[in-house]
C-alpha positions as CSV (number, residue, x, y, z in Angstrom):
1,X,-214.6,56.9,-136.8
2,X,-212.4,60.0,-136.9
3,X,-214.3,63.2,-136.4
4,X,-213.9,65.1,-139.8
5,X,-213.1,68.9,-140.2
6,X,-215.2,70.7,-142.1
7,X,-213.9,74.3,-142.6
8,X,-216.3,76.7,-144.7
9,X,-216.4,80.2,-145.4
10,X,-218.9,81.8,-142.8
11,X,-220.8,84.4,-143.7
12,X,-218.8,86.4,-140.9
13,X,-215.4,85.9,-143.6
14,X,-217.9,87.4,-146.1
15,X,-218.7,90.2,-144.2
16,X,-215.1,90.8,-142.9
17,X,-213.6,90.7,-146.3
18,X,-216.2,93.5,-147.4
19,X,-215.2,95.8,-144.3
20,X,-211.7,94.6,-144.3
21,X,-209.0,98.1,-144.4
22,X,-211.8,100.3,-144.2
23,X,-212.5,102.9,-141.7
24,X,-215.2,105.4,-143.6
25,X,-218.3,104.8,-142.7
26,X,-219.9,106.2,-145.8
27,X,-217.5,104.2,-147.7
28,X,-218.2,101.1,-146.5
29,X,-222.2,101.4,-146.6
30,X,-221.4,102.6,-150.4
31,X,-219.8,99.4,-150.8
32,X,-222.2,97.1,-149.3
33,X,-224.7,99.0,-151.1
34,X,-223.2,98.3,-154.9
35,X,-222.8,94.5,-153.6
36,X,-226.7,94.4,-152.8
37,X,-227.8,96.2,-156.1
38,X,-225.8,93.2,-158.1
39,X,-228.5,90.7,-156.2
40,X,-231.5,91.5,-158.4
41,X,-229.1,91.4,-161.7
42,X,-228.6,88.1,-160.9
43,X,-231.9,86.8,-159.9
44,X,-233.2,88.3,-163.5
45,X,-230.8,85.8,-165.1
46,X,-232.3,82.1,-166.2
47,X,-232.0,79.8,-163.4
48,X,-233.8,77.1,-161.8
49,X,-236.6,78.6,-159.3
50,X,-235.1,77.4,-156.3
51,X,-231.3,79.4,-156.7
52,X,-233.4,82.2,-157.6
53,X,-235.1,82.3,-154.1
54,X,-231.7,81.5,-152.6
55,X,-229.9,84.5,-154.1
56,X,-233.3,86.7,-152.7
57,X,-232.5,85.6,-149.7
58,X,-228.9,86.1,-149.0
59,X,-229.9,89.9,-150.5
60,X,-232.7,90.1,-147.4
61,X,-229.8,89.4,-145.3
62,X,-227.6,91.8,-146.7
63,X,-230.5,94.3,-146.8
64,X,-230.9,93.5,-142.9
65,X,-227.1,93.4,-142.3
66,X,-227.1,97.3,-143.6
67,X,-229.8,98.0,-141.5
68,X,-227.7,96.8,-138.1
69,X,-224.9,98.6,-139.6
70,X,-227.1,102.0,-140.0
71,X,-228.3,101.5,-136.3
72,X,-224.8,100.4,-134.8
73,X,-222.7,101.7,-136.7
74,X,-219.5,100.3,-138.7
75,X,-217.1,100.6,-135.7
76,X,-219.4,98.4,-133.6
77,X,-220.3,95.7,-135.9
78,X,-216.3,96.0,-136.8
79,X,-215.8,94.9,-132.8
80,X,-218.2,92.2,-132.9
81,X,-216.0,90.8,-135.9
82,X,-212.9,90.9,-134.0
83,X,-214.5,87.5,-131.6
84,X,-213.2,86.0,-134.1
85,X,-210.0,86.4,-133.0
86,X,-208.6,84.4,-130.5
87,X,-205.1,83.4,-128.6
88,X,-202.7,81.4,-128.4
89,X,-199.6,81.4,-125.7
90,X,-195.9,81.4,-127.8
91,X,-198.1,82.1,-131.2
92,X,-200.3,85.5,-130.6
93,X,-203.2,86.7,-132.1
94,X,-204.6,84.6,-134.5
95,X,-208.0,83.7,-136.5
96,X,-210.0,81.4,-135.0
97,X,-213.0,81.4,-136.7
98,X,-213.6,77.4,-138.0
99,X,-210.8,77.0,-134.9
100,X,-209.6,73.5,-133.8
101,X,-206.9,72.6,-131.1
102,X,-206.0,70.8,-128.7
103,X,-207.8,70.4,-125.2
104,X,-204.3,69.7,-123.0
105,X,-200.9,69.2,-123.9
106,X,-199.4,65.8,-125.4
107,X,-196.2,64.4,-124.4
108,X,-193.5,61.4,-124.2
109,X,-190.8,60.6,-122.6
110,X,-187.4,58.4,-122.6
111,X,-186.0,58.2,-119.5
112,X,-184.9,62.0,-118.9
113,X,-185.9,63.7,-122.1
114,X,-189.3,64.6,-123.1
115,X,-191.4,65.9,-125.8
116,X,-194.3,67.7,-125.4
117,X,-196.9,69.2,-127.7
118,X,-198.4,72.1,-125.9
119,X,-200.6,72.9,-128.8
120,X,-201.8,72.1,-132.2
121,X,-204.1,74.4,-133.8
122,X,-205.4,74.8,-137.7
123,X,-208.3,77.2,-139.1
124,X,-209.3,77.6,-142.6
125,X,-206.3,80.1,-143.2
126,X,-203.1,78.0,-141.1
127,X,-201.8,75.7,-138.6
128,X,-199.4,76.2,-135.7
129,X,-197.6,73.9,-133.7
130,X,-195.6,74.5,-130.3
131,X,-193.5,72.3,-129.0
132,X,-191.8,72.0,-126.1
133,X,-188.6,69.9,-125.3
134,X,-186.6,69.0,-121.8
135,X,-183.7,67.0,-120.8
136,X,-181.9,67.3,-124.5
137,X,-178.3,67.3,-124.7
138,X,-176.5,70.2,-126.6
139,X,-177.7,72.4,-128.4
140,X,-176.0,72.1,-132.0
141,X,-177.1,68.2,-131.5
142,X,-180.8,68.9,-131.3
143,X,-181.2,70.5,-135.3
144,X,-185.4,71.2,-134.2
145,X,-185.2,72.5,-137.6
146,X,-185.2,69.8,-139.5
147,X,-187.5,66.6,-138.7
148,X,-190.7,67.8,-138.0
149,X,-194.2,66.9,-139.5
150,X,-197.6,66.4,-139.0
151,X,-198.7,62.8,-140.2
152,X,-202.1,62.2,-141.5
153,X,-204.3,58.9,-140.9
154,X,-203.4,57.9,-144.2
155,X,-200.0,58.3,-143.9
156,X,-199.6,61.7,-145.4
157,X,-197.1,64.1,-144.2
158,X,-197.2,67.8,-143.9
159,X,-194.1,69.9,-143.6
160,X,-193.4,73.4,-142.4
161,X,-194.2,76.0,-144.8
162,X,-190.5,77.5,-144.0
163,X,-191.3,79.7,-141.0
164,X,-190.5,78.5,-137.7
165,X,-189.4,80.0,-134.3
166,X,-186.6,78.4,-132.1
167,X,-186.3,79.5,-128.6
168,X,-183.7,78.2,-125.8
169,X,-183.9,79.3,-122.2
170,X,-181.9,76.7,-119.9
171,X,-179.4,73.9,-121.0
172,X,-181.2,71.4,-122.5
173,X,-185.1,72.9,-122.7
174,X,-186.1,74.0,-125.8
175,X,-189.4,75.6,-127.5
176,X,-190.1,75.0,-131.4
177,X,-193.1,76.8,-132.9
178,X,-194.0,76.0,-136.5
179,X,-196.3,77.3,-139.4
180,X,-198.1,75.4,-141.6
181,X,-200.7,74.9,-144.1
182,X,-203.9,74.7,-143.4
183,X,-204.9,71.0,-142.4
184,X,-206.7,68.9,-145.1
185,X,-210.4,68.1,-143.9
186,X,-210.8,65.1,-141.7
187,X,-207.6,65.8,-140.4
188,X,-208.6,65.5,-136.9
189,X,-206.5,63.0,-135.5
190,X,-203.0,62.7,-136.4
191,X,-199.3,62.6,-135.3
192,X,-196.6,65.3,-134.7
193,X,-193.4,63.7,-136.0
194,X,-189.7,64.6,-134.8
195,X,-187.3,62.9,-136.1
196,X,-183.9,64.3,-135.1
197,X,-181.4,61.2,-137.0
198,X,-180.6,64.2,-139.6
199,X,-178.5,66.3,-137.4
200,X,-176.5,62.8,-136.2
201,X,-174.7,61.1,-139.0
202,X,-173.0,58.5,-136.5
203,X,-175.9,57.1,-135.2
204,X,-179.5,56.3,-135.5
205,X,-181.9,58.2,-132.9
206,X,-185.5,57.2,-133.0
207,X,-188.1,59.1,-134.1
208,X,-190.3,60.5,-132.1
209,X,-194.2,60.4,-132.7
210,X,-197.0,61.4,-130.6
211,X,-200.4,61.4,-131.4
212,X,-202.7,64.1,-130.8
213,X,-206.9,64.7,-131.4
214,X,-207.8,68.2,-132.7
215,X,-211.0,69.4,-131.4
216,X,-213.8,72.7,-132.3
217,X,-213.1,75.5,-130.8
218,X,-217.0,76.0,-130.9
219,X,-216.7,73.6,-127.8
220,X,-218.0,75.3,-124.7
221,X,-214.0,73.3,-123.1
222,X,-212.1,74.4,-126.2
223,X,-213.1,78.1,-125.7
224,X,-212.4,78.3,-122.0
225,X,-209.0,77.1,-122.8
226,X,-208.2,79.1,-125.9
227,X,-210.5,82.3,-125.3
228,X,-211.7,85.0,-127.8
229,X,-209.7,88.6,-127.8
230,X,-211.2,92.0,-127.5
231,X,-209.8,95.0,-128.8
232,X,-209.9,98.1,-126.3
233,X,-211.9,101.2,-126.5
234,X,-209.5,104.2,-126.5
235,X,-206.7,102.3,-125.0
236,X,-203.8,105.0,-126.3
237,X,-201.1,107.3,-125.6
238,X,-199.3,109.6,-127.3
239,X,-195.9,111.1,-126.0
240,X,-192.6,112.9,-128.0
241,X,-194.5,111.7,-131.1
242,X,-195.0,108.2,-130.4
243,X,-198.0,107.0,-129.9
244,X,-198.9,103.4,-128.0
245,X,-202.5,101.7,-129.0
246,X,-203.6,98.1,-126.4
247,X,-204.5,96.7,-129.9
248,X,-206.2,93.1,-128.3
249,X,-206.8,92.0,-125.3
250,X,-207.0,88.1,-124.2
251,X,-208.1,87.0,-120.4
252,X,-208.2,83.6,-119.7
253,X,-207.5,81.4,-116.5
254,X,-204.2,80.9,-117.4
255,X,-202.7,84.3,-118.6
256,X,-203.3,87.3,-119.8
257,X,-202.2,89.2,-123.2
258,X,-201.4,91.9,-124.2
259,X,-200.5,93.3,-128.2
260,X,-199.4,96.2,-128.1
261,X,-198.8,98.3,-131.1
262,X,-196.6,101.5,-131.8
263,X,-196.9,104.1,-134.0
264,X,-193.9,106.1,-134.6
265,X,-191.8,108.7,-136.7
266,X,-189.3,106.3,-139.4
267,X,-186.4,107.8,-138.2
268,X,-186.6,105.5,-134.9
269,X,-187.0,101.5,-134.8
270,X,-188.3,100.0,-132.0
271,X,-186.7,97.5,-129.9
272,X,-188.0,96.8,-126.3
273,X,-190.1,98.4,-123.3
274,X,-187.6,99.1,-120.5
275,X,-190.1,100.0,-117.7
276,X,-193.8,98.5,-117.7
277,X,-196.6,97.6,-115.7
278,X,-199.8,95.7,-115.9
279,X,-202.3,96.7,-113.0
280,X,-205.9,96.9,-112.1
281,X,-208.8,99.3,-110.6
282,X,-208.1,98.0,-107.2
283,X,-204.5,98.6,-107.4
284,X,-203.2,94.9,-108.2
285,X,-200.4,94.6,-110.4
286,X,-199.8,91.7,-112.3
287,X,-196.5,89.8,-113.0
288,X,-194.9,89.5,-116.4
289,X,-194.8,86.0,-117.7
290,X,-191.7,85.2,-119.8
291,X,-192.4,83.2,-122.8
292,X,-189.1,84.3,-124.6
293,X,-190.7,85.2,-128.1
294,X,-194.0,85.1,-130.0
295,X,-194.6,83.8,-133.5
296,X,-196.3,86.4,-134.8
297,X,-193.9,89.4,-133.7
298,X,-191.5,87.7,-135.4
299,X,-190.5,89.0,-139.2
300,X,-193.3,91.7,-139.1
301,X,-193.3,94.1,-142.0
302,X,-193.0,97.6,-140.8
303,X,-196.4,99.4,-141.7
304,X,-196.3,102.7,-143.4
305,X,-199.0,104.7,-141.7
306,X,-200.4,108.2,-142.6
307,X,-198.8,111.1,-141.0
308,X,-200.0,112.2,-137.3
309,X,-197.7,115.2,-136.7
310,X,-196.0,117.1,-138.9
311,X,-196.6,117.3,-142.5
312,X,-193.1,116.2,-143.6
313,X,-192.7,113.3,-141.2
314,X,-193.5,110.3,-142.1
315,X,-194.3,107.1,-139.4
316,X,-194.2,103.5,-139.3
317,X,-196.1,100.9,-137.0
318,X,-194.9,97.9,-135.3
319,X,-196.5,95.5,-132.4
320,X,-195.4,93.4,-129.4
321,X,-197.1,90.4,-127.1
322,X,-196.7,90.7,-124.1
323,X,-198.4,87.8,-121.3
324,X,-199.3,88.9,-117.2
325,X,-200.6,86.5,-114.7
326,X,-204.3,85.9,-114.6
327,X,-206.3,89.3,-114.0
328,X,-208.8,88.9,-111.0
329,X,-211.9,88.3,-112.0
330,X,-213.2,91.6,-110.0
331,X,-212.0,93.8,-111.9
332,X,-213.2,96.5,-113.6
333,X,-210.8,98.1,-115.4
334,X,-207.4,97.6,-116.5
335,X,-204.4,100.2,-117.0
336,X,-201.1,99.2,-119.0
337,X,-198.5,101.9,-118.2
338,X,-194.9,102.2,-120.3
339,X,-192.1,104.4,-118.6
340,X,-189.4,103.7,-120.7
341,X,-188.6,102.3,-124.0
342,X,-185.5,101.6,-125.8
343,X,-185.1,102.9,-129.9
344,X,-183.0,102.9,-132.2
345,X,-182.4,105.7,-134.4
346,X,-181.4,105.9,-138.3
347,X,-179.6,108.9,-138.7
348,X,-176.9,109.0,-141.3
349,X,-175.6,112.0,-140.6
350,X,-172.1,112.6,-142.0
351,X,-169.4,115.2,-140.4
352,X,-166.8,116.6,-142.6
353,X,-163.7,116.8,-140.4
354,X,-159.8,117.5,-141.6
355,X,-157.4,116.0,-139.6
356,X,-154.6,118.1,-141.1
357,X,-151.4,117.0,-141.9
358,X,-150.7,114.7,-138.3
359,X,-153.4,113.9,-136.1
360,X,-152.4,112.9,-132.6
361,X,-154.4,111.3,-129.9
362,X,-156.3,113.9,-127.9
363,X,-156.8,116.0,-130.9
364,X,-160.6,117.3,-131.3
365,X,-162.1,119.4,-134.1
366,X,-165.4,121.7,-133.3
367,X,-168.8,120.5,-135.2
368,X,-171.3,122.1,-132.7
369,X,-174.4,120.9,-135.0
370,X,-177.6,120.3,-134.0
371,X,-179.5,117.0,-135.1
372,X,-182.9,115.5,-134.2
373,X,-184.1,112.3,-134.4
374,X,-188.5,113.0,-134.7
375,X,-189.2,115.3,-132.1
376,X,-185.9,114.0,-129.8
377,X,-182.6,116.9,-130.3
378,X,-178.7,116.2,-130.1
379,X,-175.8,118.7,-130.2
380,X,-173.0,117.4,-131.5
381,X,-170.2,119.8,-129.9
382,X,-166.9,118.2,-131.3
383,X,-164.7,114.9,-132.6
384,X,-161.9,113.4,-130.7
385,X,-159.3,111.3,-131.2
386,X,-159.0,109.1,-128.5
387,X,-156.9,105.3,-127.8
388,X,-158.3,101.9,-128.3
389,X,-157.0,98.7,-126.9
390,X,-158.8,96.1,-129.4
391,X,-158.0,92.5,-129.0
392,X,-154.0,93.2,-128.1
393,X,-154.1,96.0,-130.4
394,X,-153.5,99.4,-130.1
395,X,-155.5,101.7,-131.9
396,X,-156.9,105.2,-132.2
397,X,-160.4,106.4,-133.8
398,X,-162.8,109.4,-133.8
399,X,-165.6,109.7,-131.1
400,X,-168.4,112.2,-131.0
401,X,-169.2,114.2,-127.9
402,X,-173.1,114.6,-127.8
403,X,-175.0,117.2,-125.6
404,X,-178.8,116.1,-125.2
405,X,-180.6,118.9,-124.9
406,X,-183.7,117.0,-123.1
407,X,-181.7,114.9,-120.3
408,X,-184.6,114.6,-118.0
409,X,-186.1,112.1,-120.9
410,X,-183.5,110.9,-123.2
411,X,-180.7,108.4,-122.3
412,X,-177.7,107.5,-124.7
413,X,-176.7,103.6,-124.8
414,X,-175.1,103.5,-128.2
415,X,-173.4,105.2,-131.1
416,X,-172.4,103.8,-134.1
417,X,-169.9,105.5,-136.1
418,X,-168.1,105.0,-139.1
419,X,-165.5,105.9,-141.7
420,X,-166.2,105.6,-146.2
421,X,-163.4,103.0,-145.7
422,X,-163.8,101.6,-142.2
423,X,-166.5,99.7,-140.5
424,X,-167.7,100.7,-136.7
425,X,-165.8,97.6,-135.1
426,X,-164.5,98.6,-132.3
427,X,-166.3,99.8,-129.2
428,X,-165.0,102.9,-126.8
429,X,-166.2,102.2,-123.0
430,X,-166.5,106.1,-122.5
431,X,-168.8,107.4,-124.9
432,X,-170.2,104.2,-125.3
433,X,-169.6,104.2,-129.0
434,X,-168.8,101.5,-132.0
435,X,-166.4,103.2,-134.3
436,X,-163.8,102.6,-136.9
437,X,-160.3,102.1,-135.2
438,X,-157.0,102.3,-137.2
439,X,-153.3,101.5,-136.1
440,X,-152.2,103.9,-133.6
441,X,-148.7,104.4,-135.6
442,X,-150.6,104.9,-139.0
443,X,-153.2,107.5,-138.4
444,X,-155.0,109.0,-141.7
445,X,-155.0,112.5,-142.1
446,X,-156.6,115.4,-144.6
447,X,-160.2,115.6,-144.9
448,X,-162.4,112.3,-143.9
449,X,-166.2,112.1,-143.7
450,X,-167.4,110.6,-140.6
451,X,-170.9,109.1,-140.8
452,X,-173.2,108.9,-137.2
453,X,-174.8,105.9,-138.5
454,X,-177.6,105.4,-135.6
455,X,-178.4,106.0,-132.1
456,X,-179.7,104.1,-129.5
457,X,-181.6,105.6,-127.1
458,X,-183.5,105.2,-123.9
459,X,-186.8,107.6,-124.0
460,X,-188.5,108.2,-120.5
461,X,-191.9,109.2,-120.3
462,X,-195.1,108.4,-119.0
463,X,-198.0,106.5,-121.6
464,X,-200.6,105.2,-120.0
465,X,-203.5,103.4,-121.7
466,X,-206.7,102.2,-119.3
467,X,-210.0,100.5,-120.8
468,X,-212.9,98.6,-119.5
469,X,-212.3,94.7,-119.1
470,X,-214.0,92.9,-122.1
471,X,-214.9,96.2,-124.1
């Protein structure tokens, strides 16, 4: 017989939901408090005896829950919640409370390609699959998007809910990582199914099904191999406005992880960290591990957050995974340090320049304007007309020359320029700039607005985040 699922509501979830976006402690014991005082309503109400003395004692519990929270405090009982969280390699961060997976990959092979499932994993709110395929042909011949389910016992099948990641690395090796709905109750054993014929209309390729046994996290195995997080005391740095926080933490055997989030001002959009490191107490630094993506960075909303600096900026928060190599089990602390990140910056800033009655190349026209992007400054000294070669072509367009006025810690890698009437299409070596290019032999003249679009931008500095292993 089939082990069955049972997934519940815990009275953790009950207690998460009622601390769930709040930060004030006085708040949130003024909300537990108006839940409790609803208890005794109820129990006044005509029932049978014995749902009376159940409601009296689920408000003995809350009346001892506000008690821990009086002598811990919100932020501590708030940590304690966050076990609950848990990790999964090419997924992230997710919830694992009611958690079932897998206890080691899956796989099948014909002759030279194979199919792996490296994990399975469904808890009352979804499910997520990773998959990972070697020895396939082409790329465009594979079509991982379409095909895959997750076959019940009875015959059922589950599809995506419509978000997936695809990630290639080498010729032929592929990772697929699907979303889904939250598996029906005794759901424990089942197949993943792959059936790649769609993408082939002249022929008939097998599908492929392997079957794989779900098991409770609650397992003293399972939890070894998929082990809770821990969210950092204090981990955070703050420099030229942009503040990084070591949101979760997840050691295991295997790897170790890292979500990172940024706050930042919403003139910038962040894209990578250039120069990073992972070490230890003792001086140990660990290696990256590339896993090429993770599911849940993927599609993120931008958060709006409060202001930190000044009053009329306004910031946005963002997070990143990132995986090291197992951290020895001696240490003692751990210290993620950032040198470098890359941004991009939304400017929009447009320059009014008049070309006169005949531009020529190697004309320039004086702005000297300052701009900033948050607390980062730019002069922009003057326009040029310069000569493009674009695809056989030649052309002329407008470039901006652009004094930084904090070189030590800012590096330009991109401008992005363009005309009302012309797209930045063509890119200048020099200034490293994409900019509208016309015709050399039919140059525009008069008065044109020319828009600095964005900025992308290499910030050096020095944030530095350190924190006791598992607190």
């Amino acid at each position: 017989m089939d082990i069955q699922i049972q997934k519940k509501d815990s009275f953790e979830e009950e207690i998460r939901n009622v601390m769930r976006g709040t930060e004030n402690g006085e708040l949130f014991l003024k909300d537990l408090r108006g839940r409790l005082l609803t208890y005794p309503a109820r129990d006044r109400m005509p029932r049978v005896r014995f749902h009376a003395r159940l409601v009296s004692v689920s408000a003995v519990i809350l009346i001892v829950f506000i008690a821990v929270i009086l002598w811990m405090g919100p932020g501590r009982v708030y940590a304690g919640l966050q076990n609950l969280i848990g990790y999964i390699p090419g997924v992230g961060f997710v919830n694992t409370d009611n958690g079932w997976g897998l206890k080691e990959t899956v796989s099948q092979s014909r002759g030279q390609e194979q199919f792996e499932v490296q994990q399975l994993f469904t808890s009352n709110e979804e499910t997520f699959l990773v998959i990972h395929l070697t020895g396939f042909s082409a790329y465009q011949e594979i079509g991982l998007d379409q095909g895959i389910a997750l076959r019940l016992a009875n015959g059922a099948e589950l599809h995506p809910n419509g978000k997936m990641v695809e990630v290639t690395s080498l010729p032929g090796e592929y990772w697929g990582i699907f979303q889904f709905h939250s598996l029906p109750n005794a759901a424990s054993s089942l197949s993943v199914v792959w059936d790649p014929s769609g993408m082939k209309s002249d022929t008939q390729t097998p599908a492929w099904e392997v079957p794989v046994r779900l098991y409770p996290l609650s397992e003293a195995e399972m939890a070894a191999l998929l082990p809770k997080a821990y969210s950092p005391q204090g981990a955070s740095a703050m420099q030229n406005d942009i503040t990084l926080i070591v949101e979760q933490v997840s050691q295991s055997l295997k790897d170790t992880a890292l979500k990172i989030r940024m706050n930042f001002p919403s003139a910038f959009f962040p894209i990578y960290f250039n120069d990073f490191v992972l070490q230890d107490d003792q001086g140990r630094i660990y290696q990256q591990i590339e896993r090429g993506i993770h599911f849940e960075d993927q599609g993120q909303r931008i958060l709006e957050i409060d202001p930190t600096g000044a009053a009329s900026e306004t910031y946005q928060s963002y997070s990143s995974t990132y995986d090291f190599m197992p951290v020895d089990v001696s240490a003692r602390t751990l210290t993620f340090q950032v040198n470098a990140l890359t941004l991009r910056a939304e400017l929009k800033q447009v320059f009014k320049i008049d070309l006169g009655e005949m531009p020529q190349i190697g004309d320039h026209w004086e702005i000297n304007q300052r701009i900033t992007a948050g607390d980062l400054a730019f002069e922009v000294q003057q326009a040029r007309l310069v000569p493009l070669k674009w695809e056989g072509q030649n052309l002329a367009g407008l470039v901006l020359d652009l004094k930084i006025l904090d070189p030590e810690n800012v590096q330009i890698n991109q401008l992005w320029l363009n005309t009302l009437d012309e797209e930045a299409g063509v890119y200048q070596e020099e200034t490293r700039t994409w900019l509208s290019g016309w015709p050399a032999d039919a140059l525009p003249n008069g008065k044109i607005d020319l828009t600095l679009s964005s900025i992308e931008l290499v910030l050096k500095s020095n944030w530095e985040m350190t924190w006791v292993v598992g607190e």
